[in-house]
C-alpha positions in Angstrom: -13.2 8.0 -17.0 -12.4 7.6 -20.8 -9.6 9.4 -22.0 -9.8 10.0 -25.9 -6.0 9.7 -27.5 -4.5 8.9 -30.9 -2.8 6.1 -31.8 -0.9 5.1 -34.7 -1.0 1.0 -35.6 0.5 -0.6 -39.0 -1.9 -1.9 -41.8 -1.8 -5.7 -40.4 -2.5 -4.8 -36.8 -5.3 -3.0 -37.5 -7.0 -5.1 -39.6 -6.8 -7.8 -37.3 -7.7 -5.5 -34.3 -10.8 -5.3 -36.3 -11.4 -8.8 -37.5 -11.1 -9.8 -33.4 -13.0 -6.9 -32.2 -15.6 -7.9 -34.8 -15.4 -11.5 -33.6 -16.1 -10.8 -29.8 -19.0 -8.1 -30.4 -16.8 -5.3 -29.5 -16.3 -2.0 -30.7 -13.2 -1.5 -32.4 -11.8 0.7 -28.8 -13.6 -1.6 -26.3 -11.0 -4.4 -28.0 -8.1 -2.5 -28.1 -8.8 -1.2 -24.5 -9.2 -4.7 -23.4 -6.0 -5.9 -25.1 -4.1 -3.0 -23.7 -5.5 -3.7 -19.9 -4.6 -7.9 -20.2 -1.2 -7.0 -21.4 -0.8 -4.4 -18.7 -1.9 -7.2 -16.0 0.1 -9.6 -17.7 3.7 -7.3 -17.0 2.4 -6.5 -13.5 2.1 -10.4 -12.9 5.1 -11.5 -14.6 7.5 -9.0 -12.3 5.5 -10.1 -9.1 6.5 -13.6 -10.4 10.3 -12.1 -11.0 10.3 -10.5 -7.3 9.0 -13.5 -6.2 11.9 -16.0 -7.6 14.1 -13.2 -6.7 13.3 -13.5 -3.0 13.4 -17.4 -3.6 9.9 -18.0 -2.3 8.7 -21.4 -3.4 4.4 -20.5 -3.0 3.6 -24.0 -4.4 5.6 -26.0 -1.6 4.6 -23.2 1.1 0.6 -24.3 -0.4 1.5 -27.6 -0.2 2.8 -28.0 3.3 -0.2 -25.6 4.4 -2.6 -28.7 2.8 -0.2 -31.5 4.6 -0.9 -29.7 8.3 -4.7 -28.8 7.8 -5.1 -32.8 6.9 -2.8 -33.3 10.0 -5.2 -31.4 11.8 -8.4 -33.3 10.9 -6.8 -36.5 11.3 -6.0 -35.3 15.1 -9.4 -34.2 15.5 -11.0 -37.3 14.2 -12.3 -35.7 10.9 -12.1 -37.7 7.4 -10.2 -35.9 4.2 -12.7 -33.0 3.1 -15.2 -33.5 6.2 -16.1 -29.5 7.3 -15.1 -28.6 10.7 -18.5 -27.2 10.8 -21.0 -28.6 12.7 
């Protein structure tokens, strides 16, 4: 679905909303509609990143150790760094 609305931007950001959209091929919406979506993902990944240090999860050491015990693994099964456990 397309919703049609109307929106109000200053001289300068307009202009430049053009010269970009212009740049990339787009049409003068498609750009702006972009634009509006990656800043809307980019709020929706910034308070799962909040929520995240909030519940003081550390991902990168939980991916770490997770890389530590599957190379634990191969070397119990006999398998070199990187070899597939697929025959």
């Amino acid at each position: 679905m397309t919703a049609k609305v109307t929106l109000s931007f200053s001289d300068e950001t307009i202009e430049d909303a053009r010269h970009f959209a212009k740049r990339d091929g787009m049409s003068l919406s498609a750009w702006i509609d972009q634009a509006a979506r990656e800043k809307a993902l980019r709020e929706v990944f910034a308070a799962h990143a909040e929520a995240v240090g909030r519940a003081r999860l550390d991902i990168e050491a939980a991916a770490i150790a997770d890389a530590q015990e599957a190379a634990l693994v191969d070397a119990a099964l006999g398998r070199r760094p990187g070899e597939s456990s697929v025959a």
